[in-house]
N, C-alpha and C positions, 0 to 999 in steps of 0.2 A: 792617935793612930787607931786606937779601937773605935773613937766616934766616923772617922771615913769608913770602917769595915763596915758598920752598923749603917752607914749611909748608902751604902753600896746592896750592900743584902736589900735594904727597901726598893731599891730601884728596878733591881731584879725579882722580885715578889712583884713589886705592881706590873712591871710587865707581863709576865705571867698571868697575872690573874687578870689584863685587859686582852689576851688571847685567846685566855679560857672563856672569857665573855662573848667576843668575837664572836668564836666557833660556836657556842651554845645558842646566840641569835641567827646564823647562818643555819643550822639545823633546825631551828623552829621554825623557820621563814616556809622549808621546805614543806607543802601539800601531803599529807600521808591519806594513800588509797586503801582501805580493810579490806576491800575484795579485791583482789588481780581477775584479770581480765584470761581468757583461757587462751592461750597459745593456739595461732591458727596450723591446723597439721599442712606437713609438705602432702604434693601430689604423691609420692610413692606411699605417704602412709595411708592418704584417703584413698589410693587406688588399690592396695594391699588391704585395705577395709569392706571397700564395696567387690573385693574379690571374695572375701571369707564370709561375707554377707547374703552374695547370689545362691538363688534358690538352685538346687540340686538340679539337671538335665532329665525329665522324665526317659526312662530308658527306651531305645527304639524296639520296633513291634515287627516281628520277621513274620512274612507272609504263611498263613495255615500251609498243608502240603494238600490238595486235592482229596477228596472222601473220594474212595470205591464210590464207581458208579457215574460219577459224574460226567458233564461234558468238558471239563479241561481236560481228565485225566484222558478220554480218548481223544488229543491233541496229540502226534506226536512229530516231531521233527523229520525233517528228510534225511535220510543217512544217506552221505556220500558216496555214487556213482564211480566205480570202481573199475578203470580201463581193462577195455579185453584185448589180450594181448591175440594178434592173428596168429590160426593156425601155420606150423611149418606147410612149405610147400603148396601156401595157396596167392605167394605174389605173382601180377599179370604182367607176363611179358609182351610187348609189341613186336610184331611178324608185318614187317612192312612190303613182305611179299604180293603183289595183286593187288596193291592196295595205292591211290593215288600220294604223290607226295603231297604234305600238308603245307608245303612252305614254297609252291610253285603258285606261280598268279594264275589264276583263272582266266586271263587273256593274254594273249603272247603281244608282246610288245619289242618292236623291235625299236633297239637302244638306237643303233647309228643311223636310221631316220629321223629319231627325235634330238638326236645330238646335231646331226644334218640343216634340222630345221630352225634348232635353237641357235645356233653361228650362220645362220643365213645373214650376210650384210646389208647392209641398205644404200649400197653402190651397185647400181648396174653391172658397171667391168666386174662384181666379186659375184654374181650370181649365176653366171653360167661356166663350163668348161670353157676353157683358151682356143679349141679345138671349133670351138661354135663362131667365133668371130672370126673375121676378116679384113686382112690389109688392105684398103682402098687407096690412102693416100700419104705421100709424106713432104712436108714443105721445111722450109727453111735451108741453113746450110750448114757445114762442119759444129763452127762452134755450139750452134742451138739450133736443133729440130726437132719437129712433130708430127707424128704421126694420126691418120685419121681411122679407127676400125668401126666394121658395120654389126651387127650381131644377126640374128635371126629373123627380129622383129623389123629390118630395114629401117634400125636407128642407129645413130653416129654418133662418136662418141672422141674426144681428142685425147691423146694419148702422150706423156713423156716420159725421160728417164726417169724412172723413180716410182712411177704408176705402178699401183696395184690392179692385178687383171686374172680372174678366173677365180674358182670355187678353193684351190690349195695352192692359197697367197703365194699368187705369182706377182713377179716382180720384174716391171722391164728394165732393163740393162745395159740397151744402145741401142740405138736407132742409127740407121745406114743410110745410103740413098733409097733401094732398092727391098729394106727387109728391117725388121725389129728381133731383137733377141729379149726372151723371157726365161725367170730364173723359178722352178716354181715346186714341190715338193713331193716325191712320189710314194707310193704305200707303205715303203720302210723308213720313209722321213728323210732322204737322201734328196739334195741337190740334184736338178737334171734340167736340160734345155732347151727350151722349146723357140724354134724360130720361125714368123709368120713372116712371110715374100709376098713382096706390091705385085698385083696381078692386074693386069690390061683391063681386062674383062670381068668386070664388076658386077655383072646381073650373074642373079641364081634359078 
């Protein structure tokens, strides 16, 4: 019994001492450096360095003030132009008395000629008064007929229901044997009737 103990402790001893071995060639193997290498600084410490580093700000240089005498000092600024308030009782009134109106044209222009002018038609029958033509002739029968009217200038011109005729859009109406009826508008804008009669005698 004691010789297994005693063989047992040896096995456990040599193991030991092939670990301690182990380990003692594994740290030899290991390079040893005498110098260390210096640790590279972070940006905040090189930048916190080269701030404690920078040379002072030469301090700024405020302009001298002007010596007596010189020509800046008789510069001097414009001082502000200061409104003059008008005296009471001198605003102008206008007395349009004897005095031409300012908003009257200098040429009279009369409106309802140029109104006149500008709704002139470009139909014959709508150029002159109803009062200026004449019934010459009328053909056809009941159902459809036509009338023939002359004007001033000894020109003809043929005429139906529904024809426009004279300056205040007259409007024919019916045609008879013997006569036309016109519908056409008088100076209050009212409806009124005018009716031209075939006449024998055709020269003027």
């Amino acid at each position: 019994m004691k010789r297994k103990m005693k063989k047992i402790k040896m096995i456990i001893s040599c193991n030991l001492l092939i670990l301690f071995m182990a380990a003692f060639s594994v740290y030899c193997a290991e390079p040893v450096n005498p110098i260390q290498q210096a640790k590279p600084s972070t940006p905040a410490a090189t930048a916190g360095s080269s701030e404690t580093q920078a040379p002072p700000s030469s301090p700024q240089v405020m302009p001298k003030p002007p010596e007596p005498g010189s020509a800046q000092q008789g510069i001097r600024m414009p001082s502000p132009v200061s409104q003059v308030a008008p005296a009471p009782g001198s605003a102008y009134s206008y007395n349009p008395a004897g005095k031409p109106d300012p908003f009257k044209p200098f040429v009279d222009v009369d409106v309802k000629s140029a109104e006149k002018k500008k709704e002139e038609s470009i139909f014959p029958l709508e150029r002159a008064e109803i009062d200026s033509f004449m019934l010459v002739g009328i053909v056809g029968d009941q159902s459809k007929r036509m009338a023939v009217v002359q004007d001033s200038n000894k020109k003809f011109y043929p005429v139906f229901v529904g024809s426009h005729i004279g300056t205040r859009k007259g409007k024919v109406t019916g045609i008879l044997a013997d006569q036309i009826t016109v519908d056409e508008l008088d100076d209050n804008n009212k409806v009124r009737k005018i009716i031209l009669k075939l006449r024998k005698n055709t020269t003027r």
